[in-house]
N, C-alpha and C positions, 0 to 999 in steps of 0.2 A: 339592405342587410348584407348582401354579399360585400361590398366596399367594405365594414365595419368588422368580416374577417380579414381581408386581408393586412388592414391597419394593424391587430393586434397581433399575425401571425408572426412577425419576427420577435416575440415578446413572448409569443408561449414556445415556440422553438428555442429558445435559450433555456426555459424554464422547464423543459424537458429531459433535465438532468446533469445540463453541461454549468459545471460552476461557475458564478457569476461574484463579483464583487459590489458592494453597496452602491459604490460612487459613479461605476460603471459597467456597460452591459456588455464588455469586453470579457469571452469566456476564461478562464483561469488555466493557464499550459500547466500538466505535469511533466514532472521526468521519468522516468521509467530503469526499472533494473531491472531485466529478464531475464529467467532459466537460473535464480540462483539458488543453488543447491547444498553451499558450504558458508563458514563463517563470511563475513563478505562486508567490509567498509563501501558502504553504498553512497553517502559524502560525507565533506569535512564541513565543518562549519556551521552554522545556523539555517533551518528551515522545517516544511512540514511533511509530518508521514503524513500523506493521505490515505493508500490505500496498498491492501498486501493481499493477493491470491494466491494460496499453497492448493496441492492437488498432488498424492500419491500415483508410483506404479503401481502393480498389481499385489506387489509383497511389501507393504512399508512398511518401517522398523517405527516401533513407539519410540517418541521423545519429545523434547519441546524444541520452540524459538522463542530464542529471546530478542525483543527488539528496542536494541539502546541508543541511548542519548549517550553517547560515545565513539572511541575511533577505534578502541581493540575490544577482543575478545574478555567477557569478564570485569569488564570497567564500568565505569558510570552507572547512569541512573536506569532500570529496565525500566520501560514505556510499557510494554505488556509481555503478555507471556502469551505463544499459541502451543496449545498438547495438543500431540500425532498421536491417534492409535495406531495400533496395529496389525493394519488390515487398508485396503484398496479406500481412498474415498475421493470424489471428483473435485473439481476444482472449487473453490471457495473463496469469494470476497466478501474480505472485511474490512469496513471502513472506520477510520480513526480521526484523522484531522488532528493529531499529538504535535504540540510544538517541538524542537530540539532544538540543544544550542549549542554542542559541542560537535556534533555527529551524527551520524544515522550506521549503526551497525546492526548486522542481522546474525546472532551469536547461535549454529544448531547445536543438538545434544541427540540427532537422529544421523545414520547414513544419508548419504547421496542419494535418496530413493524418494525423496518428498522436495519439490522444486516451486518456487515460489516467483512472483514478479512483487517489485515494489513502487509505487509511485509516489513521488514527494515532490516537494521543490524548495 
C-alpha cells in the first residue's frame, strides 16, 4: 500500500493547483505584472490573462479596471470589467483564463490607491 502512494504522488502534486496541459504533465509558467497601479500595457501581442489580484490601502477611491484586449488606454475589446469600492478591501484573486490577441492592457478609472498583479502568458 505504501509503494502505490508513492507511485501516484507526483500526479496528485501537479494536480494540486499547478496548471498542467493535456498532452503533458509539464506545469504551465505564468508571467507576472506586479504592483500595477495605473494604466499599464502589460504585453503586446497574443496570449492569456490568467489571473489578476487587486487589493486596496486603507482609503481607496471607487472606480473600475478595465481589462483589454488591446495596447492603449480606451481601445479594443474589454475582457472584463473589476468595480473598487470605496473603502479598504484585502487582496483578491480572480481567475480568468481570457484569450487576447492584440494585447493585455489594464485601463483604471480609480487613483493609485488600488494595486494589482497580473499573470498571463
Amino acid at each position: 500500500m505504501l509503494l502505490a502512494f508513492f507511485l501516484f504522488m507526483p500526479v496528485m502534486a501537479l494536480a494540486a493547483g499547478v496548471p498542467t496541459t493535456a498532452s503533458s504533465p509539464t506545469p504551465t509558467v505564468w508571467d507576472r505584472q506586479v504592483g500595477v497601479a495605473a494604466d499599464t500595457l502589460v504585453k503586446t501581442g497574443p496570449g492569456i490573462l490568467h489571473t489578476v489580484t487587486c487589493g486596496s490601502d486603507a482609503a481607496a477611491t471607487a472606480g473600475t479596471l478595465d481589462i483589454r484586449d488591446a495596447v492603449a488606454a480606451g481601445a479594443g475589446t474589454v475582457l472584463t470589467t473589476i468595480t473598487f469600492v470605496a473603502a479598504y478591501f484585502p487582496p483578491v484573486t480572480l481567475t480568468f483564463d481570457y484569450p487576447f490577441t492584440t494585447g493585455l492592457h489594464l485601463d483604471f478609472t480609480t487613483t493609485a490607491d488600488v494595486t494589482c498583479t497580473v499573470s498571463y502568458r
